[in-house]
VEXFIFI-246782 format. One line per 2 residues: number of its first residue (from 1); for each residue x, y, z of C-alpha. Coordinates in steps of 0.1 Angstrom, whole numbers. Layout:
NUM) X/Y/Z; ...;
//
This chain:
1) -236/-187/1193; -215/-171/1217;
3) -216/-190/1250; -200/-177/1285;
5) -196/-185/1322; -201/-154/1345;
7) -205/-148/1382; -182/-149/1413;
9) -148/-171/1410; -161/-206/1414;
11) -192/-204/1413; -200/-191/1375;
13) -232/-201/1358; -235/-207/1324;
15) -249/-176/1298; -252/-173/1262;
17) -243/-133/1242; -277/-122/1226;
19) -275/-105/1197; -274/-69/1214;
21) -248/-81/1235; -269/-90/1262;
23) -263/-117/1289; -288/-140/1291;
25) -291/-169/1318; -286/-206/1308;
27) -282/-224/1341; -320/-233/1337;
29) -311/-250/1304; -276/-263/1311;
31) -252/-267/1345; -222/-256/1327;
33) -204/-248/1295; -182/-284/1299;
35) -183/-318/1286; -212/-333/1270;
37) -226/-297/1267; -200/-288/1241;
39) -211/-318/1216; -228/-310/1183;
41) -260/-325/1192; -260/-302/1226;
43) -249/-270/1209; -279/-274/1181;
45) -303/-282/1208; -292/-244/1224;
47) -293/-232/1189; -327/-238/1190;
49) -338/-220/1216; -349/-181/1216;
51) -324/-158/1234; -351/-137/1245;
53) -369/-166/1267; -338/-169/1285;
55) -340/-146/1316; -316/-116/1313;
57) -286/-107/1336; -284/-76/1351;
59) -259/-57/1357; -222/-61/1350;
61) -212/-92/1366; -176/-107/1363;
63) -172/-130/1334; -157/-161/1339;
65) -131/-184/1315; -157/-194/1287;
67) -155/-232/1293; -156/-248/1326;
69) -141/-281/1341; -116/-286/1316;
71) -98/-317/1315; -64/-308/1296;
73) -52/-270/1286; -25/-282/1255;
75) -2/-253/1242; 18/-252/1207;
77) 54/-236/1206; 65/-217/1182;
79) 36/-224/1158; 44/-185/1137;
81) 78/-184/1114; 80/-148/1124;
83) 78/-154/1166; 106/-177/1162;
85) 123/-157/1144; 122/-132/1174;
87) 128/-160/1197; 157/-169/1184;
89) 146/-205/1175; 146/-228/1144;
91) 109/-232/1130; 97/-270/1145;
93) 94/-298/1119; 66/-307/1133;
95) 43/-294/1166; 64/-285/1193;
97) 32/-294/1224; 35/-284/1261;
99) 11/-282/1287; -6/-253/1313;
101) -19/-263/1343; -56/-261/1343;
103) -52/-240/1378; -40/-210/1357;
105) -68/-206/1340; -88/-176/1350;
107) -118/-153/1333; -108/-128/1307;
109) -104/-96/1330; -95/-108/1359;
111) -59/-93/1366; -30/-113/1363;
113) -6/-117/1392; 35/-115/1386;
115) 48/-146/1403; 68/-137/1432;
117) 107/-138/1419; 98/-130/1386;
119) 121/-106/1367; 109/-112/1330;
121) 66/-120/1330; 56/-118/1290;
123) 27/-121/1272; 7/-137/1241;
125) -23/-134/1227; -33/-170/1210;
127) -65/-183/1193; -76/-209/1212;
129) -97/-239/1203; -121/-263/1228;
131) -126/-297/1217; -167/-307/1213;
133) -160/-346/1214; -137/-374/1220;
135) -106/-373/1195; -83/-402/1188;
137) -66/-409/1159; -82/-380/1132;
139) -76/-369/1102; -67/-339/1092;
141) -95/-336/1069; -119/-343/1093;
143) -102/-326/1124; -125/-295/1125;
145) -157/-315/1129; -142/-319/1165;
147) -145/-284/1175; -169/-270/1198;
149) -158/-235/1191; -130/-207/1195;
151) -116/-186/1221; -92/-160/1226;
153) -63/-168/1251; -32/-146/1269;
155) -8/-173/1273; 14/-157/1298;
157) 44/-167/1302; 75/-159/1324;
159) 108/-164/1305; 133/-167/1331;
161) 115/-199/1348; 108/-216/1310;
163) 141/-211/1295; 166/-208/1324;
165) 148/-229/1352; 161/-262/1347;
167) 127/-275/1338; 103/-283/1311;
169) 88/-248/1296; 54/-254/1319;
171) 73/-240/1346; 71/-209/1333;
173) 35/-212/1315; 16/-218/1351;
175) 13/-200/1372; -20/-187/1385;
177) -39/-162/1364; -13/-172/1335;
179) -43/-191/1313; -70/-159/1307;
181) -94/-177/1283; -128/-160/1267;
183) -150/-134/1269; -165/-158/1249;
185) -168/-195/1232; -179/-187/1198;
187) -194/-217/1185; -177/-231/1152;
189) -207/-226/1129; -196/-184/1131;
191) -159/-188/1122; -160/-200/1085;
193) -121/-198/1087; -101/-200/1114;
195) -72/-193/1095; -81/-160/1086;
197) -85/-141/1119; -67/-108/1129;
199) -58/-108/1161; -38/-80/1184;
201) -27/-73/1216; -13/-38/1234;
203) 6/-31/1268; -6/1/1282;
205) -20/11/1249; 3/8/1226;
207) 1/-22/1203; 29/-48/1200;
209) 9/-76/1187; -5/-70/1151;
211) -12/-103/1132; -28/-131/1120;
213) -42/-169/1122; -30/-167/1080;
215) 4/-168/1092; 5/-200/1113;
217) 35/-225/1104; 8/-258/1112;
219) -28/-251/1105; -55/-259/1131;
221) -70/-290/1115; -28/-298/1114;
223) -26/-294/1152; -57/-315/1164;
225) -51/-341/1142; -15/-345/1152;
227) -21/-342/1190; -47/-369/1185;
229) -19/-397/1174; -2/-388/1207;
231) -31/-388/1230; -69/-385/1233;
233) -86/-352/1233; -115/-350/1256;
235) -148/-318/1252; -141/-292/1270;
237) -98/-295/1264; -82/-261/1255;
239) -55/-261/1227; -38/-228/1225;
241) -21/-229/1190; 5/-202/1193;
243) 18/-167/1190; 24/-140/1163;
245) 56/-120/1167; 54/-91/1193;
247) 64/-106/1222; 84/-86/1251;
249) 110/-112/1248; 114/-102/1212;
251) 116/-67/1217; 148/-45/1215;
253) 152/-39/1241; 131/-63/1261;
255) 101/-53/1278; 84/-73/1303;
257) 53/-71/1325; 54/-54/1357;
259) 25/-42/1382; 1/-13/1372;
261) 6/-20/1337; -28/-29/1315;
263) -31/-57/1293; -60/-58/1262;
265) -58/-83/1238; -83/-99/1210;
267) -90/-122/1181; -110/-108/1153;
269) -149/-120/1163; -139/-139/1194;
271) -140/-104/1217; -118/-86/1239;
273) -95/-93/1270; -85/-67/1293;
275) -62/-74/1325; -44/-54/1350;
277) -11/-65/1364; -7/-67/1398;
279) 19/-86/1420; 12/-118/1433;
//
């Protein structure tokens, strides 16, 4: 299934993707795509029902980030050999974690606002996963069972305020509009590997992000699993598990963001993000 939010900021209702790519209205089914909705036993219960009884949206409304109310939005650093290359830093031993704030997350299109004083806005297109229920303490082994589903996510970033700010790097990861996440959540019964997903993303169309999940230094069922010794995962938390190379830091020379630019990005099955840049 592919499940969505869409309508006005704040007020989004929850939909399901038909299979001609039709919106189709689940707010008389569920209130949101959050929480207890994102479990397995909720998910086959939607399964179950007929796309076609669902009433159908008109129009083109705005979509909304895929999953609603979410509790924690968890970021891994450096998770590609090849994008720390390009950074500049040594591949982590283990999962290097840091943390969004949830008030940067925004819906797929929506445009993305350049912080005021920023000189070097950047940007990364990441597979993002949402957790389906509570996670403490899981094996690797068993770590995918936890999944509701996958995402695609632009974790925007501005350099200057996470490397040279005298601060932890979520100064520079949140700001609002920096956390795009969707079109969709594509439930984890349709990606048989999450390893195995290309994934791309282009600046005024031309493409400095060509790669692949197959290249990740720690796997996703690596990632939950170890963020689970640390702390409990809740439904509806976001991980967003890294970058490929491509980056406008890593470019020669550098090339960041900057108003009136267009942003598209996306993840093999898991659909399409496309944002202008405007200031903020």
């Amino acid at each position: 299934m592919k499940l969505l939010r869409y309508g006005p900021v704040g007020s989004e209702k929850p939909g399901l993707l038909d299979a001609e790519g039709n919106i189709r209205d689940l707010s008389g089914v569920i209130d949101d795509v959050s929480g207890d909705t994102l479990g397995d036993a909720a998910l086959h219960k939607l399964r179950g029902i007929d796309p076609a009884s669902l009433p159908l949206v008109d129009g083109d409304p705005r979509i909304g980030a895929c999953v609603g109310q979410v509790g924690k939005f968890i970021c891994i650093g450096l998770n590609y050999a090849d994008h720390a290359a390009e950074s500049g830093m040594e591949l982590p031993q283990e999962p290097v974690i840091f943390f969004k704030a949830t008030s940067a997350i925004c819906g797929p299109n929506d445009d993305t606002e350049i912080p005021r004083s920023s000189v070097k806005t950047d940007w990364e297109v990441e597979l993002g996963v949402v957790i389906g229920k509570h996670t403490k303490y899981v094996s690797v082994e068993e770590a995918l069972d936890h999944v509701a589903g996958y995402c695609v996510v632009n974790d925007l970033s501005e350099r200057d305020f996470q490397l040279h700010r005298s601060g932890q790097w979520v100064k520079g990861k949140s700001a609002d509009t920096f956390g795009p996440i969707g079109p969709w959540l594509v439930t984890r019964d349709e990606v048989s590997d999450p390893q195995n997903l290309t994934m791309y993303l282009e600046v005024n169309g031309h493409r400095y992000q060509d790669g692949s999940t197959r290249t990740m230094h720690f796997d996703v069922a690596t990632v939950i699993s170890h963020l689970s010794q640390f702390m409990s995962l809740q439904p509806g938390d976001v991980i967003s598990t890294g970058t490929p190379p491509g980056v406008g830091m890593g470019q020669n020379p550098q090339i960041y963001l900057k108003p009136g630019d267009v942003v598209e990005l996306g993840i093999e099955g898991l659909g399409v993000q496309r944002q202008n840049v405007v200031a903020g």
